[in-house]
PDB file of N, H, CA, C and O in Angstrom:
ATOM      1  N   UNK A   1       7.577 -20.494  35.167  1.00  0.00           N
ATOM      2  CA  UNK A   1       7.233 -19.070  35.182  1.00  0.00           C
ATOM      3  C   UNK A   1       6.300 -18.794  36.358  1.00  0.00           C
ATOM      4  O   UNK A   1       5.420 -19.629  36.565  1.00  0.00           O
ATOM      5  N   UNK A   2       6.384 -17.701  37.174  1.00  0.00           N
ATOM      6  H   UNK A   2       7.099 -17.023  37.006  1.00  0.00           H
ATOM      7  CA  UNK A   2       5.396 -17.215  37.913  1.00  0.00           C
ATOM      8  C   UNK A   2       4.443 -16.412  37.432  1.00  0.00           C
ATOM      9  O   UNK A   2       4.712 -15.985  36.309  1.00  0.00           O
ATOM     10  N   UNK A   3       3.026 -15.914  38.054  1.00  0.00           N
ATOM     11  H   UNK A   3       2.808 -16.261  38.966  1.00  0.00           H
ATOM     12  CA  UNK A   3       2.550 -15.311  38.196  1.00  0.00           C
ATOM     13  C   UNK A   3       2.900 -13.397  37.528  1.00  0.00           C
ATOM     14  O   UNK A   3       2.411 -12.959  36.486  1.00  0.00           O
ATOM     15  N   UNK A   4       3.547 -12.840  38.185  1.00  0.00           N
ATOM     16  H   UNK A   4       3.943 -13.195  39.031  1.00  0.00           H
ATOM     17  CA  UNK A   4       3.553 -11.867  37.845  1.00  0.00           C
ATOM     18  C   UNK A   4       4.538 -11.880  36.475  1.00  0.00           C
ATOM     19  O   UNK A   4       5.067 -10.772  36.384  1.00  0.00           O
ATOM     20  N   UNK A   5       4.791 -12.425  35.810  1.00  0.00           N
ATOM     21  H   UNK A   5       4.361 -13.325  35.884  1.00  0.00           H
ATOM     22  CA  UNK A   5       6.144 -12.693  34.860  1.00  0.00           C
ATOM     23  C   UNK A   5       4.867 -13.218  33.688  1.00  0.00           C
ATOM     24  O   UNK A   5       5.066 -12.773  32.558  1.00  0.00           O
ATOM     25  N   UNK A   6       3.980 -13.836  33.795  1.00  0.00           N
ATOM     26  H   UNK A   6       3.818 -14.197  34.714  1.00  0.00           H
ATOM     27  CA  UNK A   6       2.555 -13.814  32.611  1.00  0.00           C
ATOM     28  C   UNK A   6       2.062 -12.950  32.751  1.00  0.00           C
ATOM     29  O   UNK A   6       1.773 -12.459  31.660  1.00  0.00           O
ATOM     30  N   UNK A   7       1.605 -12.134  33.895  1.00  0.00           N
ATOM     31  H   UNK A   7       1.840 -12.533  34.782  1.00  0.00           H
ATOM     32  CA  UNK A   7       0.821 -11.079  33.599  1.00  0.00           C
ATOM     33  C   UNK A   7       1.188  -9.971  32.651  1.00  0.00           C
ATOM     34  O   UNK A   7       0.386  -9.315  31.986  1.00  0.00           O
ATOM     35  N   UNK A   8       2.876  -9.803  32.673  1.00  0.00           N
ATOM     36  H   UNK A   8       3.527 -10.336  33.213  1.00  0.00           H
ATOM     37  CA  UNK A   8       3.075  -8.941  32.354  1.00  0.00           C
ATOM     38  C   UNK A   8       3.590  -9.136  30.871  1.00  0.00           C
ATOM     39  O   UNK A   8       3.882  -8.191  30.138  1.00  0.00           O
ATOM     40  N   UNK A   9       3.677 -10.615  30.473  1.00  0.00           N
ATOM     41  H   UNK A   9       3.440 -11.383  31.068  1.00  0.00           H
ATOM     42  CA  UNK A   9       3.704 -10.577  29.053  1.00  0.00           C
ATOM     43  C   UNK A   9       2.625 -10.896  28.861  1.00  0.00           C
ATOM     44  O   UNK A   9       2.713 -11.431  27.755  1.00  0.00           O
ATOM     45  N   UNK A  10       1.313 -10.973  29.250  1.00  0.00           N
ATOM     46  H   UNK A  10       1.242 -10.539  30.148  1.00  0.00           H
ATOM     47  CA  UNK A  10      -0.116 -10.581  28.612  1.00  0.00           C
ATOM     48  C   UNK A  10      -0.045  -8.947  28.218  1.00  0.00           C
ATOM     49  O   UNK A  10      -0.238  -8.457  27.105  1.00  0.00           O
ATOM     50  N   UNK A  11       0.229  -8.377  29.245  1.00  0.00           N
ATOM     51  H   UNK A  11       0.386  -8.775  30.150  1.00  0.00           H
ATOM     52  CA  UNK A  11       0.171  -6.914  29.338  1.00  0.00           C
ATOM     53  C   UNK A  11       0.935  -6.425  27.964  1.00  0.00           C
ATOM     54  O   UNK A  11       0.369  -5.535  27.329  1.00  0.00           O
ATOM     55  N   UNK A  12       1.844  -6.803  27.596  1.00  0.00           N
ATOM     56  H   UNK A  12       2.304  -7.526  28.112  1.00  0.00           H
ATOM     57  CA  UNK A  12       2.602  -6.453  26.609  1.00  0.00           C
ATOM     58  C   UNK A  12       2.094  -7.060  25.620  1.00  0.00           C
ATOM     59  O   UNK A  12       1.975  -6.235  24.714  1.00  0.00           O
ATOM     60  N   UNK A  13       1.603  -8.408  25.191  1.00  0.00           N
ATOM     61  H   UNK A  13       1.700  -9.078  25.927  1.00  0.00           H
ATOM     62  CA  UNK A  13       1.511  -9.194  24.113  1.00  0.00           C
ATOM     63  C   UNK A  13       0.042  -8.125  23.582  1.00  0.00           C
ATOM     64  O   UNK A  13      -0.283  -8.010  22.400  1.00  0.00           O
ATOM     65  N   UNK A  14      -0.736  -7.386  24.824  1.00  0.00           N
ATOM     66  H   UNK A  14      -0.473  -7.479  25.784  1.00  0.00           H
ATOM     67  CA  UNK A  14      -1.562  -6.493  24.202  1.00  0.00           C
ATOM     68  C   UNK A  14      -1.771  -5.458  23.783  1.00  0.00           C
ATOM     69  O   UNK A  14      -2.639  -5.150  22.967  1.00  0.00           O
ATOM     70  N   UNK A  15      -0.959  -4.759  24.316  1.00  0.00           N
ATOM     71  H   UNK A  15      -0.254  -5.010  24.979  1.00  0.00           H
ATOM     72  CA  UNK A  15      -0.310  -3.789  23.681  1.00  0.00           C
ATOM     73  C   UNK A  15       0.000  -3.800  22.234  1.00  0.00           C
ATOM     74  O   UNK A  15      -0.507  -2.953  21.499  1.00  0.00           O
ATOM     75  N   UNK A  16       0.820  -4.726  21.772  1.00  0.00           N
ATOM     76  H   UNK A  16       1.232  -5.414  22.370  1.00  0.00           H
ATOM     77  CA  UNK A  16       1.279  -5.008  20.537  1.00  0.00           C
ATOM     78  C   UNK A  16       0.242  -5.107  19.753  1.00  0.00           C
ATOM     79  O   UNK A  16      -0.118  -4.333  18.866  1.00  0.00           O
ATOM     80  N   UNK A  17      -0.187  -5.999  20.075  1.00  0.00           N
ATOM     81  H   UNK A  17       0.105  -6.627  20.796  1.00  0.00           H
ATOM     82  CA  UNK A  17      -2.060  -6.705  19.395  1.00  0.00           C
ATOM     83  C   UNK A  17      -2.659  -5.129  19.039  1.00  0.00           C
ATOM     84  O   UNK A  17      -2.511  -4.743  17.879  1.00  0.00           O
ATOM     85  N   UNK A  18      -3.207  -4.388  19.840  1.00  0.00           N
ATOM     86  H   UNK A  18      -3.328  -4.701  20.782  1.00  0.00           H
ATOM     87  CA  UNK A  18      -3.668  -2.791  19.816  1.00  0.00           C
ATOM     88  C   UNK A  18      -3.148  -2.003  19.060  1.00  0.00           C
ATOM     89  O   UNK A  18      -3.825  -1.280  18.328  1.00  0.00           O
ATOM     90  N   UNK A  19      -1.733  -1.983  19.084  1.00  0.00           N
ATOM     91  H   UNK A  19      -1.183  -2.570  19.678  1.00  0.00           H
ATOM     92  CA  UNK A  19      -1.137  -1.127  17.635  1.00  0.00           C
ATOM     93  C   UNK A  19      -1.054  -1.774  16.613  1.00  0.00           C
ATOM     94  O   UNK A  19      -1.277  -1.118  15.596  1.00  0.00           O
ATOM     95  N   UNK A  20      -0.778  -2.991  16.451  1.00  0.00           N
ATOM     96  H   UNK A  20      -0.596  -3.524  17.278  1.00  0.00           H
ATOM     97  CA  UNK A  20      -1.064  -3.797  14.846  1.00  0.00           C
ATOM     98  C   UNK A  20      -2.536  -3.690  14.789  1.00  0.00           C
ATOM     99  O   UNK A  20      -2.817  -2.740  14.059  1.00  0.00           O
ATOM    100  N   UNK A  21      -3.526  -4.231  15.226  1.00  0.00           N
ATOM    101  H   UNK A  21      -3.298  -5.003  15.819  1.00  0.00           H
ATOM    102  CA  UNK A  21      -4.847  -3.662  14.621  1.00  0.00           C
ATOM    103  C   UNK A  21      -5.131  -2.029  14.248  1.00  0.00           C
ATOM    104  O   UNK A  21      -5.619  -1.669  13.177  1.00  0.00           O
ATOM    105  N   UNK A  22      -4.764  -1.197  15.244  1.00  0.00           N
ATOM    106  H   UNK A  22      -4.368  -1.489  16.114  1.00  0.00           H
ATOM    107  CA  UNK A  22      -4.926   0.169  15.052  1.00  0.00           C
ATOM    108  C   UNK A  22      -4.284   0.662  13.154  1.00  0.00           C
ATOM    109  O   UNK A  22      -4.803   1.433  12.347  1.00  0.00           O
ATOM    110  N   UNK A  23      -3.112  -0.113  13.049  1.00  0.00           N
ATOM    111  H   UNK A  23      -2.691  -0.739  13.705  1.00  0.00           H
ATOM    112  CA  UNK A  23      -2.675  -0.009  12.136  1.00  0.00           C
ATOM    113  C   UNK A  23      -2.950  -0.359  10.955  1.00  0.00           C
ATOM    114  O   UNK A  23      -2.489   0.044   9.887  1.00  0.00           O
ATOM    115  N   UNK A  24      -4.099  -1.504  11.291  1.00  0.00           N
ATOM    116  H   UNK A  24      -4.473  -1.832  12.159  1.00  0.00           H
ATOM    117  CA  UNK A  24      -4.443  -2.565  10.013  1.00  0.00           C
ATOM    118  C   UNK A  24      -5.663  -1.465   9.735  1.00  0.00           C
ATOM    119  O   UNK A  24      -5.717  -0.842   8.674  1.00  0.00           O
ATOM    120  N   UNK A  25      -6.431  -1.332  10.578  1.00  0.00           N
ATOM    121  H   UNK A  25      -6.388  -1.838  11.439  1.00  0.00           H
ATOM    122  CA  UNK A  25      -7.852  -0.197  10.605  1.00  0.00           C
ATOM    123  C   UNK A  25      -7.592   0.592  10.014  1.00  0.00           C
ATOM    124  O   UNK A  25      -8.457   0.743   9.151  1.00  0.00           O
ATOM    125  N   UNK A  26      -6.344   1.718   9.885  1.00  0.00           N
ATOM    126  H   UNK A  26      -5.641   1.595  10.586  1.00  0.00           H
ATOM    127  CA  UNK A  26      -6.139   2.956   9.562  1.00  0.00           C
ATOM    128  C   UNK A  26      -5.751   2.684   7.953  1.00  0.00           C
ATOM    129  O   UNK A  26      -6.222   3.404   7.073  1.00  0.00           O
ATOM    130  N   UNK A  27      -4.853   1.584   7.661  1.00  0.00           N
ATOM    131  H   UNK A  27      -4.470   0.999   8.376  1.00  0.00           H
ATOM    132  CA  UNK A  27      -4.868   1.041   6.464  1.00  0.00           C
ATOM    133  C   UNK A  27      -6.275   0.726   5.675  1.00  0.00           C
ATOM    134  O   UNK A  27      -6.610   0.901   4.504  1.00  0.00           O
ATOM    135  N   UNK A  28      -6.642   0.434   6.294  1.00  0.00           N
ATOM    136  H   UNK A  28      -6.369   0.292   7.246  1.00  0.00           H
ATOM    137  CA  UNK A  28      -8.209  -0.707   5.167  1.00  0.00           C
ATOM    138  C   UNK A  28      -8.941   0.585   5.210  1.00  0.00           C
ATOM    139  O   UNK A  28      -9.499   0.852   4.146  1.00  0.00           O
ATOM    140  N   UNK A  29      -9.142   1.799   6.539  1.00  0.00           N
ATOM    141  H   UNK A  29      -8.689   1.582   7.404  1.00  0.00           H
ATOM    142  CA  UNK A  29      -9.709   2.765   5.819  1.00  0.00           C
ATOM    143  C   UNK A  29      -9.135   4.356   4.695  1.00  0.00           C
ATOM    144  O   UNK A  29      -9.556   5.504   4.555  1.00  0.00           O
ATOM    145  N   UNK A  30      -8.116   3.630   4.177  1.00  0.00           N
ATOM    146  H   UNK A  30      -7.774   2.697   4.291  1.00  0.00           H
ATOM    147  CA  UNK A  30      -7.285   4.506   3.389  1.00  0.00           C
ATOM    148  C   UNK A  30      -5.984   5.887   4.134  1.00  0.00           C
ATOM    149  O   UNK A  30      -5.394   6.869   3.683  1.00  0.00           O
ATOM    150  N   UNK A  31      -6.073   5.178   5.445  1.00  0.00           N
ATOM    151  H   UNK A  31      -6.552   4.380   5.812  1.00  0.00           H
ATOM    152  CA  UNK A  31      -5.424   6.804   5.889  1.00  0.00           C
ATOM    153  C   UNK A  31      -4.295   6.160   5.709  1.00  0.00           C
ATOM    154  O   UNK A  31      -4.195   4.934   5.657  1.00  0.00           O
ATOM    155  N   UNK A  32      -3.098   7.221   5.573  1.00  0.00           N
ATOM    156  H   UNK A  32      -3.179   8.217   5.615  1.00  0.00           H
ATOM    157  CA  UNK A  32      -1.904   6.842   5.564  1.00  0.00           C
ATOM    158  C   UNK A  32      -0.610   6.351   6.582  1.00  0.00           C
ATOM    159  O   UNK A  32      -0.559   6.425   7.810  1.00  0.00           O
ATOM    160  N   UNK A  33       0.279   5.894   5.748  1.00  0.00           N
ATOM    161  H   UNK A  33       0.236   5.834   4.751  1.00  0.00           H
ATOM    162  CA  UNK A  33       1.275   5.117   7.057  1.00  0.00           C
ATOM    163  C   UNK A  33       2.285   6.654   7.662  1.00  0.00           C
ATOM    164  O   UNK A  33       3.113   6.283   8.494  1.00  0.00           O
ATOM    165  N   UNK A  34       2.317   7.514   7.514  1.00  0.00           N
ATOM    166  H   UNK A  34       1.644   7.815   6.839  1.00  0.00           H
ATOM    167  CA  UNK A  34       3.111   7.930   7.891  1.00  0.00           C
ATOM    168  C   UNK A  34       2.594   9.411   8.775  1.00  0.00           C
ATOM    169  O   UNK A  34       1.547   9.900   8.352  1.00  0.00           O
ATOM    170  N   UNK A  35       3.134   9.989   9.725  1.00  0.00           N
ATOM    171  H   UNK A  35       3.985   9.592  10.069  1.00  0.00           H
ATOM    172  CA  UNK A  35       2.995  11.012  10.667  1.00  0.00           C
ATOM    173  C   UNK A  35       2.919  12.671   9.857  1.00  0.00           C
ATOM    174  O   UNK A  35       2.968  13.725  10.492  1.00  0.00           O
ATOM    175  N   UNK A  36       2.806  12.583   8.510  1.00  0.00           N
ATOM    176  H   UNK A  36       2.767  11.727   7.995  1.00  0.00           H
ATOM    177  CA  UNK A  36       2.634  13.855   8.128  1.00  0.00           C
ATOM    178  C   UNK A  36       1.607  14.709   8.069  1.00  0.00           C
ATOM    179  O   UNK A  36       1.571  15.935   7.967  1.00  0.00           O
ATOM    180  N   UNK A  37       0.412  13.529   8.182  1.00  0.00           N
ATOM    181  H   UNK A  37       0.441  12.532   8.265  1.00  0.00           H
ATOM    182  CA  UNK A  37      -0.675  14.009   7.841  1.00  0.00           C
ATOM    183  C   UNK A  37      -1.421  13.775   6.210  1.00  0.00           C
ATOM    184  O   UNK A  37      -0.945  13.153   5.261  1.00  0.00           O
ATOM    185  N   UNK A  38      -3.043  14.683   6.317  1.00  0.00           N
ATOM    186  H   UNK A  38      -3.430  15.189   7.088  1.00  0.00           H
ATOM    187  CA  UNK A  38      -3.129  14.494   4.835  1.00  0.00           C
ATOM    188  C   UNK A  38      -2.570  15.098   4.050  1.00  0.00           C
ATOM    189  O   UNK A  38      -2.380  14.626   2.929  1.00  0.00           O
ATOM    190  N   UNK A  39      -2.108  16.414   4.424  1.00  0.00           N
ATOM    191  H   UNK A  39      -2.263  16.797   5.334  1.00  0.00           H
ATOM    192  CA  UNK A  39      -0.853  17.031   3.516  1.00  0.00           C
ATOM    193  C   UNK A  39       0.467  16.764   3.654  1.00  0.00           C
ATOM    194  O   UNK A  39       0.982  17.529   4.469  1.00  0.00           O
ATOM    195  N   UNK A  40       1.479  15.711   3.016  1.00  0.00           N
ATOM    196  H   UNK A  40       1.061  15.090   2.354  1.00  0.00           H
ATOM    197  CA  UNK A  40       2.966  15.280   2.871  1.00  0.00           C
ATOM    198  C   UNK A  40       3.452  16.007   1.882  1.00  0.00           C
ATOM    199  O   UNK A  40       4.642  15.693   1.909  1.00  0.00           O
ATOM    200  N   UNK A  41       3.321  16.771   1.028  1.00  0.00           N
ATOM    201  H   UNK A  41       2.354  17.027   1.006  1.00  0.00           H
ATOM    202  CA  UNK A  41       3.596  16.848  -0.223  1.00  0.00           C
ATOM    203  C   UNK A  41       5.395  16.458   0.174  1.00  0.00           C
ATOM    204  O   UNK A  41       5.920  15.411  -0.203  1.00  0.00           O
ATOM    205  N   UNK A  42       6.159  17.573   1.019  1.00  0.00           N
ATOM    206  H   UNK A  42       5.733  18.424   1.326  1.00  0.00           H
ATOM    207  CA  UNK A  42       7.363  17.571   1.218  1.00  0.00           C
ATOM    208  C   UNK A  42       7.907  15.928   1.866  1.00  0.00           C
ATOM    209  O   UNK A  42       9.061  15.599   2.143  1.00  0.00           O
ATOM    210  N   UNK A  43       6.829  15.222   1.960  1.00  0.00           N
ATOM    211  H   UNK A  43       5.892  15.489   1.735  1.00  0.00           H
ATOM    212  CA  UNK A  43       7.037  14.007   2.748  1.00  0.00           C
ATOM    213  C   UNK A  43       7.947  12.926   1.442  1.00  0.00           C
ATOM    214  O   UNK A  43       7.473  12.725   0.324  1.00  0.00           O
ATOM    215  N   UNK A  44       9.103  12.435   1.853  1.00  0.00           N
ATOM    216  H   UNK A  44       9.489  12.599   2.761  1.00  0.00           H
ATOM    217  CA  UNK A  44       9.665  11.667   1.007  1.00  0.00           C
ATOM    218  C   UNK A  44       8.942  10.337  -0.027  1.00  0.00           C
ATOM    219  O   UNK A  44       9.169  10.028  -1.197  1.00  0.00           O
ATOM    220  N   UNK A  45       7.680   9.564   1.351  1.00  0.00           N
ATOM    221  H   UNK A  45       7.496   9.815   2.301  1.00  0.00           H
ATOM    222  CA  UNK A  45       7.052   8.968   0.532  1.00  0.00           C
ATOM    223  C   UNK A  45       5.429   9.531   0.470  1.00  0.00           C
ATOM    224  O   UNK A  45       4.355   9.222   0.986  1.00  0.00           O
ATOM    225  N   UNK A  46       5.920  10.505  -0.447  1.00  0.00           N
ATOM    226  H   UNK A  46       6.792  10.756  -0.867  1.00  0.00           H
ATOM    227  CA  UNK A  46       4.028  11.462  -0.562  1.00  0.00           C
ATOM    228  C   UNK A  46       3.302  10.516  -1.133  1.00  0.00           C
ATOM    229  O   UNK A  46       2.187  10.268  -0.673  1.00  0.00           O
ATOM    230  N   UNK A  47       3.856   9.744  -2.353  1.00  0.00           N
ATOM    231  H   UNK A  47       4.762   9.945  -2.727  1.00  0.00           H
ATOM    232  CA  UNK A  47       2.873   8.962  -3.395  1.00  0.00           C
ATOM    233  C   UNK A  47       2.711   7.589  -2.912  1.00  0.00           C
ATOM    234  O   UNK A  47       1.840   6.864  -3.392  1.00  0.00           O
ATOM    235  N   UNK A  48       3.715   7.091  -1.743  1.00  0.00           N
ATOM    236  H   UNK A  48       4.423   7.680  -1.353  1.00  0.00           H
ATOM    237  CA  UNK A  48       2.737   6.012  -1.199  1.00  0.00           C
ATOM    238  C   UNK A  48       2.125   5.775   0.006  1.00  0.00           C
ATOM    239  O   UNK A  48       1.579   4.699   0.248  1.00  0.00           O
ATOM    240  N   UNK A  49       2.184   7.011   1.055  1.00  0.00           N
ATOM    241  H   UNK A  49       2.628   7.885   0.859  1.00  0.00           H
ATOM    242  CA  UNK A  49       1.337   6.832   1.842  1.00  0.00           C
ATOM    243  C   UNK A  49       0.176   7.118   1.866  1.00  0.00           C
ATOM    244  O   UNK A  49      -0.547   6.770   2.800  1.00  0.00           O
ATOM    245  N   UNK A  50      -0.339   7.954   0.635  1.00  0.00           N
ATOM    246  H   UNK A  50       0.248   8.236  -0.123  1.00  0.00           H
ATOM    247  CA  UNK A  50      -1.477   8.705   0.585  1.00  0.00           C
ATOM    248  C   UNK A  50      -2.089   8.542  -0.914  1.00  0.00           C
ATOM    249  O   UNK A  50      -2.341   9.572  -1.539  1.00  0.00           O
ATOM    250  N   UNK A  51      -2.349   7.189  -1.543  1.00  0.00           N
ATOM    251  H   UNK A  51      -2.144   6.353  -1.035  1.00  0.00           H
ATOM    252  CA  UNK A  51      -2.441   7.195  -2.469  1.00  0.00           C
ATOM    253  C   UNK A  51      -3.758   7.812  -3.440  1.00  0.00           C
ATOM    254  O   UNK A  51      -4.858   7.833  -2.886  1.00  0.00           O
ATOM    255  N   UNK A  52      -3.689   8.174  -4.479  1.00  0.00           N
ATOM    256  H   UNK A  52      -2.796   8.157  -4.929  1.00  0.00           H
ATOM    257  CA  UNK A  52      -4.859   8.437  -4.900  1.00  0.00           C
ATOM    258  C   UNK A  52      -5.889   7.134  -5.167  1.00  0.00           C
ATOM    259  O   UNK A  52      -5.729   6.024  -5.676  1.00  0.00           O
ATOM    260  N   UNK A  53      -7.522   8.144  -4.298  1.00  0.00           N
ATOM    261  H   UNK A  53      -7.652   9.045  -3.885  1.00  0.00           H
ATOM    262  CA  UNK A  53      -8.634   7.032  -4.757  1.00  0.00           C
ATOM    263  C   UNK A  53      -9.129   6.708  -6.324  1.00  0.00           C
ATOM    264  O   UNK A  53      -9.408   7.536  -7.192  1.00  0.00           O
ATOM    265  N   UNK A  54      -9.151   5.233  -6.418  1.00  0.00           N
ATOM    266  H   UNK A  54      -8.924   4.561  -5.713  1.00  0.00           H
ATOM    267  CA  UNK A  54      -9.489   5.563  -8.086  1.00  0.00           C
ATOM    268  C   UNK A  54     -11.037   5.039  -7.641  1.00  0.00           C
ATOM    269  O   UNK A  54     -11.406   4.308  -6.722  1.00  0.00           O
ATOM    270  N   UNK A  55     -11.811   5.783  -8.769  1.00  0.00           N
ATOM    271  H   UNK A  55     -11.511   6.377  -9.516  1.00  0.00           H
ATOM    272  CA  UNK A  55     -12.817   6.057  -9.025  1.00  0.00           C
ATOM    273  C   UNK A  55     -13.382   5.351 -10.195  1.00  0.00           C
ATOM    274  O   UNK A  55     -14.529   5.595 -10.569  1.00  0.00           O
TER     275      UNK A  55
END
């Protein structure tokens, strides 16, 4: 392998790394997996991306 042919699967391998953590973060602090927002109601999976906190 050369030079520019690692750089650029560093470049990528971090990328990846950045959205799986971003993803793990947004998980562990309760937000949900999906692009609807906090209001899904119409969202197919309302009851599991946004689950209720139990108390």
């Amino acid at each position: 392998m050369n030079l520019p042919t690692i750089l650029i699967g560093l470049i990528v391998l971090g990328v990846f790394v950045a959205i799986v953590g971003t993803s793990i973060r947004n998980h562990k602090n309760g937000k949900g997996g999906c692009s609807c927002g906090d209001s899904c109601g119409g969202c197919a999976c309302a009851g599991m991306c946004h689950p209720e906190e139990k108390k």
